[in-house]
C-alpha positions in Angstrom: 17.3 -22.0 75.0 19.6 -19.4 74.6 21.3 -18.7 70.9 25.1 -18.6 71.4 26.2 -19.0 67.5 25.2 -14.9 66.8 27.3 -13.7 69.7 30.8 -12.5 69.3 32.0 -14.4 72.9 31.6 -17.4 73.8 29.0 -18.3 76.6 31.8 -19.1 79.1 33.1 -15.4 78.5 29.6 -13.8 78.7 28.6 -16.1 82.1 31.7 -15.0 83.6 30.7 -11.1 82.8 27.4 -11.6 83.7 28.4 -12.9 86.8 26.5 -16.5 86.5 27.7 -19.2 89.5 26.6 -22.0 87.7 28.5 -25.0 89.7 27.5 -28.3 91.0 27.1 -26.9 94.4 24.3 -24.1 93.6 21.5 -24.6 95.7 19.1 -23.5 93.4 20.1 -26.8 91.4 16.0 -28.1 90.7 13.1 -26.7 92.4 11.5 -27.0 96.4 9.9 -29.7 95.2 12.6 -31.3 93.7 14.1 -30.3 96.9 11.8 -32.2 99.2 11.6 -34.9 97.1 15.5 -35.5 97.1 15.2 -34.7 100.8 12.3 -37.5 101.4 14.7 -40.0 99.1 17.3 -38.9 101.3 19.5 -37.4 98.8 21.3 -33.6 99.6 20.2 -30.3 98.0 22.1 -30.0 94.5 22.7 -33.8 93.8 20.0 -33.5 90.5 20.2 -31.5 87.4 19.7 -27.9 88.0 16.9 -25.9 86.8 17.4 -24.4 83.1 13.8 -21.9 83.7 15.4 -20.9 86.8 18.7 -19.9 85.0 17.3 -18.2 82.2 15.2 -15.8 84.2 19.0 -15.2 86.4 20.5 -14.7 83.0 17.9 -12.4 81.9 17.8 -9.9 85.1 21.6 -10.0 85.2 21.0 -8.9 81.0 18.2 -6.3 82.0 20.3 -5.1 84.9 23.1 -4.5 82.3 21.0 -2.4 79.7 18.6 -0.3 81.5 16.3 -3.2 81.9 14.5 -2.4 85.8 11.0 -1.6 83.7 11.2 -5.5 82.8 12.2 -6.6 85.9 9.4 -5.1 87.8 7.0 -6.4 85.3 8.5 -9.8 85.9 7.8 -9.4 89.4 4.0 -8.5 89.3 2.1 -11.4 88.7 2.4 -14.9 87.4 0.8 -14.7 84.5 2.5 -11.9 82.8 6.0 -13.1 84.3 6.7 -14.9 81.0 5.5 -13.0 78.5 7.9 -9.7 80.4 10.9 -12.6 80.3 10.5 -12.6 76.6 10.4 -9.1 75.9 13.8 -8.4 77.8 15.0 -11.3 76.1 14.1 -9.6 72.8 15.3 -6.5 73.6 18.7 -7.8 74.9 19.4 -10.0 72.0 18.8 -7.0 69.6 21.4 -4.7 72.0 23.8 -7.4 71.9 23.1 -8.0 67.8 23.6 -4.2 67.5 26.5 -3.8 69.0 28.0 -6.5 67.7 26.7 -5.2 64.4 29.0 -2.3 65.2 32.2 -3.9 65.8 31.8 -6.2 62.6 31.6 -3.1 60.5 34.2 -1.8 62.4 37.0 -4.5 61.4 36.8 -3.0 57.8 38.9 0.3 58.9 42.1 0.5 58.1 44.6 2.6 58.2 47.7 2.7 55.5 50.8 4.8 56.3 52.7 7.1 54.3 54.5 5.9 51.4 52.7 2.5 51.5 49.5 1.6 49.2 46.6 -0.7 50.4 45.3 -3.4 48.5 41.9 -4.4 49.0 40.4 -7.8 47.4 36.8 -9.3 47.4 36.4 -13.1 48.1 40.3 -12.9 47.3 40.1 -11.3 43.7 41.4 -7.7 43.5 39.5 -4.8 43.8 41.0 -1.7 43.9 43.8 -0.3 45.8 43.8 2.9 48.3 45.7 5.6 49.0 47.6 6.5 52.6 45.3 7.8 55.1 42.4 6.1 56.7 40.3 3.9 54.6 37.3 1.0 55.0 36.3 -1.9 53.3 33.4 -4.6 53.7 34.4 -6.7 56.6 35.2 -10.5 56.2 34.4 -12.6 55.2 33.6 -10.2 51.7 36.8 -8.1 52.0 40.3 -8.0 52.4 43.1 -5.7 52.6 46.7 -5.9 52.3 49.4 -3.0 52.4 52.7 -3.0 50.4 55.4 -0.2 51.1 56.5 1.1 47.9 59.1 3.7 48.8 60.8 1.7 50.3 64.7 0.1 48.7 64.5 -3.6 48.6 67.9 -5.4 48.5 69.1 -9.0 46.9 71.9 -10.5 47.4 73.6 -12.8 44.6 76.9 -14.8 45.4 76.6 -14.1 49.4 74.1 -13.4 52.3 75.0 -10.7 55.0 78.5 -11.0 54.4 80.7 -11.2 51.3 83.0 -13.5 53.1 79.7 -16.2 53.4 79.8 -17.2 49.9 77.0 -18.7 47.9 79.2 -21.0 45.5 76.4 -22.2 43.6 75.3 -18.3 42.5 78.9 -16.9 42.6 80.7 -19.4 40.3 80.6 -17.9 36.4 82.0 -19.1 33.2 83.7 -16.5 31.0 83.5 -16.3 27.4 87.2 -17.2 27.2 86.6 -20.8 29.5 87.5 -19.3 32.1 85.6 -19.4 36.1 85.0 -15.9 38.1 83.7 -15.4 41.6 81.0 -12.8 41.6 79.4 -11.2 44.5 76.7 -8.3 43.7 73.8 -6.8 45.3 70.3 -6.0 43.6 68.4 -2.4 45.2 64.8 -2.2 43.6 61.5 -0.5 44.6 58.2 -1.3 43.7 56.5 0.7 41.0 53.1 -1.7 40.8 51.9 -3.1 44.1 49.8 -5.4 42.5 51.8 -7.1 40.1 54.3 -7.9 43.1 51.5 -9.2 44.8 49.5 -11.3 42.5 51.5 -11.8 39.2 54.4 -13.7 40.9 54.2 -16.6 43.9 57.4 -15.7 45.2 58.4 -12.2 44.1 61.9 -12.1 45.5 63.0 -15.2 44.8 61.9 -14.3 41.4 64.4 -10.9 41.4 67.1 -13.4 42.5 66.9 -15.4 40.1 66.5 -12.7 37.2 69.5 -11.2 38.9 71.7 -14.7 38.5 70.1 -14.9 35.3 71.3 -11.5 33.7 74.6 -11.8 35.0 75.9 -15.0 34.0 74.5 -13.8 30.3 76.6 -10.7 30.6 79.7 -12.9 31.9 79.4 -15.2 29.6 79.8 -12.9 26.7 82.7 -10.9 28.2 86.5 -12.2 28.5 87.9 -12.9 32.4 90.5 -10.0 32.1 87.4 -7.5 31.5 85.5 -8.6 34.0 88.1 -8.6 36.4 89.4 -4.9 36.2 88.5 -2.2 33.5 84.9 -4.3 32.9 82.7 -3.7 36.3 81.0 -0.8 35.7 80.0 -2.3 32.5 78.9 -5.6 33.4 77.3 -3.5 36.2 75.1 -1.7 33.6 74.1 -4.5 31.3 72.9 -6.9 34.2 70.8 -3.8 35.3 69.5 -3.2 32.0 68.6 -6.8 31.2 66.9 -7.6 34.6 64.9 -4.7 33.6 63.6 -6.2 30.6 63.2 -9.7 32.1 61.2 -8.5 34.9 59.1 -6.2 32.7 58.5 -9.4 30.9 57.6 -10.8 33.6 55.0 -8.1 34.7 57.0 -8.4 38.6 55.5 -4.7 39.5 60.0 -4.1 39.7 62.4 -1.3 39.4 66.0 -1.7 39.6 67.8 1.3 40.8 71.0 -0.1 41.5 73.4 -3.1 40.7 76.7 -3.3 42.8 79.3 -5.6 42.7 80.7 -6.7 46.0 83.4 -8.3 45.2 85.1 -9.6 41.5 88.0 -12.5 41.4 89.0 -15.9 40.2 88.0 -18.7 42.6 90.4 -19.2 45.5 92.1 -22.8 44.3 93.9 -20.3 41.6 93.9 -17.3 43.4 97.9 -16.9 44.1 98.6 -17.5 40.3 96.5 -14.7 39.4 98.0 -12.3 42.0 101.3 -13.1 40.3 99.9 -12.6 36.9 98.5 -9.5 38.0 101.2 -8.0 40.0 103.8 -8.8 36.7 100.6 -7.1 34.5 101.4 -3.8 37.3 105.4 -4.5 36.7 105.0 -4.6 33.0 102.6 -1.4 33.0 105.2 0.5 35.7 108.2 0.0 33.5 106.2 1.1 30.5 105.4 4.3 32.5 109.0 4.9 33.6 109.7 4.3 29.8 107.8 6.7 28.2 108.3 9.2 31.1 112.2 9.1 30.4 111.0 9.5 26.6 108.7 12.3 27.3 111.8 14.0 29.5 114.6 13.0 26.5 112.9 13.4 23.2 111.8 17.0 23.9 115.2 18.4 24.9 116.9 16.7 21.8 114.5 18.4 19.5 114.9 21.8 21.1 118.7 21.1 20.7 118.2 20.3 17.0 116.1 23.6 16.6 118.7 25.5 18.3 121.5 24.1 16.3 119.3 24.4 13.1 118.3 28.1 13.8 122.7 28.7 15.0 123.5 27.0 11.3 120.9 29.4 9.7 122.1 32.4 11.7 125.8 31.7 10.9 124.2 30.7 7.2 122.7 34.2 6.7 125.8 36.1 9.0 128.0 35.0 6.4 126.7 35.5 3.2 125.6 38.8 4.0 129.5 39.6 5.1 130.2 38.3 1.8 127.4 40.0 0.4 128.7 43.2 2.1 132.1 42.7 0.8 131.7 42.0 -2.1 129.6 45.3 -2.5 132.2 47.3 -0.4 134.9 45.9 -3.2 133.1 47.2 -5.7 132.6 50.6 -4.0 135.7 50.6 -3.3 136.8 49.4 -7.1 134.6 52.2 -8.6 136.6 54.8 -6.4 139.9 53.2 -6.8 139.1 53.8 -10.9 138.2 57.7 -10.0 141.8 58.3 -7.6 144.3 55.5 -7.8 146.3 57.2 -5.5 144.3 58.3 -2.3 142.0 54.8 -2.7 145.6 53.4 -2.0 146.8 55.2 0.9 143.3 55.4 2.3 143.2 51.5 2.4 147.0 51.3 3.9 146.4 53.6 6.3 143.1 51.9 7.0 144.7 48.0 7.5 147.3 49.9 9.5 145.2 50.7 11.9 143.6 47.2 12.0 146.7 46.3 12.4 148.0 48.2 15.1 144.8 47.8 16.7 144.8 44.3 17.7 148.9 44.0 18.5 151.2 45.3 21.4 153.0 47.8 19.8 156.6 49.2 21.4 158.1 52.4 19.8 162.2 52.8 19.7 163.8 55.5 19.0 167.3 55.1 17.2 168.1 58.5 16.3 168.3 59.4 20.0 171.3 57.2 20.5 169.5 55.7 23.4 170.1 51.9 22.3 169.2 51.0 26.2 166.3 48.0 25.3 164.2 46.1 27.8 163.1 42.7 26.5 160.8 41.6 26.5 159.1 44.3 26.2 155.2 43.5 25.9 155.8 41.0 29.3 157.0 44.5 30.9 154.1 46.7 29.3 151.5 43.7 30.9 152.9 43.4 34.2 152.8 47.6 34.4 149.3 47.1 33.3 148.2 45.0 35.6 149.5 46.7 38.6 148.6 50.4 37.2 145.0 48.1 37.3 145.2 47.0 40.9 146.2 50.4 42.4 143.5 52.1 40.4 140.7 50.0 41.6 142.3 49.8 45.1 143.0 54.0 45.9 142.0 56.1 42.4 145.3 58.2 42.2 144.8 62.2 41.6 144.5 63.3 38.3 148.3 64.2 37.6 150.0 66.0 34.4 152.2 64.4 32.2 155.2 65.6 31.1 156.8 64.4 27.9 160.5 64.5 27.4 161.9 66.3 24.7 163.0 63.1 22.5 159.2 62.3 22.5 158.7 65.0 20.2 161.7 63.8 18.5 159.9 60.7 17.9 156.6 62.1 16.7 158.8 64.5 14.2 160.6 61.0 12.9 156.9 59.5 12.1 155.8 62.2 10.7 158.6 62.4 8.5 158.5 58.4 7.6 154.9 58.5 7.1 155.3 61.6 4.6 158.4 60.1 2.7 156.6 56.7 2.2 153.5 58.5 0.7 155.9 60.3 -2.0 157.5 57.1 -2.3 153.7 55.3 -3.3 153.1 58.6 -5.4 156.0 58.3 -7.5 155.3 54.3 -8.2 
């Protein structure tokens, strides 16, 4: 009988390939004598059980006809005594063909090939063994071998509070307690990358779910020592930062084989039975903080311009300060200049300080000059009003058409009237002499 338990197909598969009829209506069911004998007992050809020597020799010339097998054939054909023992030998031979060959394709199941960025795992009878680089590799076929490849470049993502969306909510992660009593609503995503493919393979049953749960784990620590207010705004990045930081240790702990790159928070905010009270409180908080702005912006706009205008008045009082004690400083010295020349000449100090206030004098009024001697007693008052007005339009015609340059002519009683001065101004000095 043929040996089907060594061959890689079944015998269904290999009759088919061989090209076997083996039905109920052969006519080579049994042998001529069976055939006469069924034919005497009035029975058809093919009604008894067929001939098994009959179908081995088939199977085997089919085989030999397959593998180069003619030299057995012909041998088979020569006489009936050697007819078996040549059955045997291609029986022999085609059993080791098909034992090779199938040889071949066991040892072939160990190649394997592992891509770039990925890192094979090989095991033997399920214990590990080693682990292989990218490129082609082999190990022992099964049942001694087995291999396994993990990607380790790749960014794995977990998802605490939500999945897919942030709008499906997970309740049962997302809901936190705060360290002031209060609950927060916390959405966040976990990247990580493998830095020991066996540790996530063999340390851990469910490696993921184990990230997860070190992720909801970390978190609620860091929430629960942290008040609602800093979660909520100024506090994300550093939550953010301390939940990486103690998944990191948990999972080194753990010996998970994890990295985490990356925590992100999704989304931050009370639980949605309170959320319009805490968009009130928060949009007052932005009032409050706006009119604090506006406040000190008017005090950053005000308070500098009132202490330059104190500075300025404070450097005008110590300029006026200074102005006036050095005029008194200066006139003090001047009356003592003029005291130690007074002491040398009485008499010229004197007129040289009346003539001196005189023309201070004259200097800053509107003088008018009337002679009496002339018997001209013809006045114009008010005088000064006239001398303005004549100003004034001498002023307008000179800016509108300069006038030539013309000569003036004095009349005679002019020179009367210097003559007169002179002659007061000489009397009242005799007059100051003789005192």
């Amino acid at each position: 009988m043929l040996d089907h338990t060594n061959n890689n197909m079944p015998f269904s598969s290999l009759k088919k390939r061989l090209g076997l009829k083996l039905s109920l209506n052969d006519p080579r069911w049994g042998n001529d004598k069976d055939g006469n004998k069924q034919a005497q007992e009035g029975k058809k050809p093919g009604d008894g059980p067929p001939d098994l020597d009959q179908l081995w020799r088939d199977f085997n010339q089919r085989l030999n006809g397959l593998f180069g097998g003619n030299r057995n054939r012909n041998s088979g054909n020569s006489g009936g005594g050697s007819g078996g023992g040549g059955d045997m030998k291609g029986a022999g031979f085609t059993f080791g063909a098909v034992a090779s060959i199938a040889l071949l394709v066991w040892l072939a199941s160990g190649a394997f090939i592992v891509q770039e960025g990925q890192t094979g795992v090989v095991t033997t009878f399920g214990k590990f063994s080693h682990t292989t680089p990218a490129g082609f590799n082999w190990r022992w076929p099964y049942p001694f071998q087995a291999d396994e490849t993990v990607n380790v470049s790749q960014v794995r993502t977990v998802e605490v509070g939500y999945r897919g969306n942030v709008r499906s909510k997970q309740a049962r992660e997302s809901l936190m307690l705060t360290d002031d009593e209060n609950i927060i609503d916390i959405q966040f995503a976990v990247q990580f990358k493998l830095k020991d493919p066996v540790a996530w393979l063999y340390n851990n049953r469910d490696a993921e779910e184990t990230v997860r749960q070190v992720s909801e784990t970390s978190i609620r620590e860091v929430v629960g020592r942290s008040k609602m207010d800093f979660v909520l705004y100024e506090g994300r990045e550093k939550v953010a930062s301390d939940t990486q930081a103690l998944m990191q240790t948990i999972l080194d702990r753990y010996a998970s084989g994890v990295q985490v790159t990356n925590v992100t928070m999704q989304g931050v905010q009370p639980p949605e039975q309170v959320q319009a009270a805490f968009d009130d409180a928060v949009k007052a908080s932005q009032d409050r903080e706006r009119q604090k702005n506006e406040g000190q912006a008017y005090a950053n706009d005000v308070v500098p311009k009132a202490r330059g205008t104190a500075f300025a008045l404070l450097q005008q009082a110590e300029a006026y300060r200074a102005q006036t004690i050095e005029n008194a400083t200066g006139n003090a010295d001047r009356f003592k200049s003029v005291l130690v020349e007074y002491q040398k000449a009485p008499a010229v100090t004197r007129d040289r300080m009346y003539l001196d206030t005189m023309q201070q004098i004259f200097a800053n009024t509107t003088k008018v000059l009337a002679d009496s001697r002339s018997g001209n007693s013809l006045l114009y008052l008010p005088l000064d009003k006239l001398i303005a007005q004549v100003a004034a339009a001498e002023t307008a015609r000179t800016t509108q058409t300069p006038p030539p340059p013309t000569a003036v002519l004095l009349p005679d009683n002019s020179m009367n009237v210097d003559a007169s001065r002179s002659n007061r101004s000489r009397d009242s000095s005799r007059d100051r002499e003789s005192r």
